[in-house]
N, C-alpha and C positions, 0 to 999 in steps of 0.2 A: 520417546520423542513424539511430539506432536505435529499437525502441519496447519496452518492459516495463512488467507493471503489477502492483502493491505495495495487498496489503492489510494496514491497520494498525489495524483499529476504524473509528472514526469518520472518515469520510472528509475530512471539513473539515481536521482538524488535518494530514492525514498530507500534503494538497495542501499546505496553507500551509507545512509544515516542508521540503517537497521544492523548493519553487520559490526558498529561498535558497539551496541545492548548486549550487558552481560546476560546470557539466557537464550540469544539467540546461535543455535548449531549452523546453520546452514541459506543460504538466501538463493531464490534467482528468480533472475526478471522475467516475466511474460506478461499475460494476456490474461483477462478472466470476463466470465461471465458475457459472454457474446451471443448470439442470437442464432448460430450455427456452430456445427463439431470444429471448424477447423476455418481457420483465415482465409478468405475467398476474395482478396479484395482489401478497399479500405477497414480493414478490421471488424466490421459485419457485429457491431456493436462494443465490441469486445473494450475492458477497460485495462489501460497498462495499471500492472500489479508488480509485488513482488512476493514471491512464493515463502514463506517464513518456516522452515520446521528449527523448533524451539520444544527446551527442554524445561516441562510443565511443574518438577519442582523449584524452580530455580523465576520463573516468569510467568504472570496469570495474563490472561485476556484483556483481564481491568489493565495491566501495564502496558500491552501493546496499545490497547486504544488509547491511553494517557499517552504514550509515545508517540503514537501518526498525531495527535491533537497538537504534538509541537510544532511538527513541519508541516499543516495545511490549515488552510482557512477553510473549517467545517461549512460555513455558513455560504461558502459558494458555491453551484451549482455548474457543473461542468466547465469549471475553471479554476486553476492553481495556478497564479502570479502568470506571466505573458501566455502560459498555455491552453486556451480555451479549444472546448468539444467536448463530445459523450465521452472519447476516450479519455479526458483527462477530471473523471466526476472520480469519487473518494467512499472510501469502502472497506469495508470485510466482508469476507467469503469463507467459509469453509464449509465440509460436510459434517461437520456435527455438530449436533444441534446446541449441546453444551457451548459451544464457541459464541453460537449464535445468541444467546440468551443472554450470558455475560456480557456479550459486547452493547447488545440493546439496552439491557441494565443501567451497566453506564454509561449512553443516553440518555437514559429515562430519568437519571438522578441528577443529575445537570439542570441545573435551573434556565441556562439558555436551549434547552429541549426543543422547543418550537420552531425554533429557527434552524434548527443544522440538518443538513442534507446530505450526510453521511448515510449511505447504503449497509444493510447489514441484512447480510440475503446469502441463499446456500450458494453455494456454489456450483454453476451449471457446466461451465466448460471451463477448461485452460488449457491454454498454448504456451510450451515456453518461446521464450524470445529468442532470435538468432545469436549465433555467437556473439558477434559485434556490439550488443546492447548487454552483455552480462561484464559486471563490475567495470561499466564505462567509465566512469568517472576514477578511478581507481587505472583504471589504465590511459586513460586521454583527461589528463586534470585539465588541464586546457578548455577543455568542456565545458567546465564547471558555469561560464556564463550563462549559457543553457536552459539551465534549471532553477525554478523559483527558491530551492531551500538554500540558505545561507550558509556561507563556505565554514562559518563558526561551530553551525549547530553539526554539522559532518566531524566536529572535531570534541563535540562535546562530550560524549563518553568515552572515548578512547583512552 
């Protein structure tokens, strides 16, 4: 198994749409890449993520990034549908550098390249999230207004 972690806004919807991809083992929501070891505050840079360990016969890098490509709008900048800040700017993180290359890749091969503001950076720090924000939406559907990704595409691989 491998492990990579995707920021897509709102961290509810982007767990809840990643835990129907076949390939993916395991999810949970935190925090990555923040400017200190550990949450001091309002999040001290840190972007909501969702922790992905996935099994690398079955699902490549190319497909996660094709997959976050569904539920956000690459081309915005610290914003996903009514959610705007640093915390909710879009991403992959992992520690290896294979992750990281692939997922640049395809970037690079996208003819709207120029314009997407998709982060693909090691990853420096992660915090998981409190209980209460892991498989929210899954336990408070209610929620689901919340979040910019539509109740459809949460329903689309399943």
């Amino acid at each position: 198994m491998e492990i990579v972690y995707v920021a897509g806004g709102c961290l509810w919807g982007v767990q809840a749409f990643f835990k129907t991809i076949p390939g993916i083992v395991s999810t949970e929501a935190g925090r990555a890449n923040g400017i200190t070891s550990n949450l001091n505050g309002e999040y001290d840079g840190y972007a909501e993520c969702v922790k992905l360990t996935f099994d690398p016969d079955s699902l490549t890098i190319r497909n996660i990034m094709s997959y976050l490509f569904e539920v956000i709008d690459p081309y915005s900048l610290n914003q996903q549908g009514q959610d705007i800040g640093e915390k909710y700017r879009t991403g992959l993180y992992s520690e290896n550098t294979k992750h990281l290359n692939e997922a640049q890749t395809f970037i690079n091969e996208r003819e709207d390249r120029a314009h997407i503001v998709v982060e693909v950076l090691p990853l420096s720090y992660y915090v998981k999230s409190a209980p209460e924000h892991q498989d929210r939406l899954e336990n408070y559907p209610e929620d689901h207004h919340l979040c910019h990704i539509p109740m459809h595409m949460l329903n689309k691989y399943k």
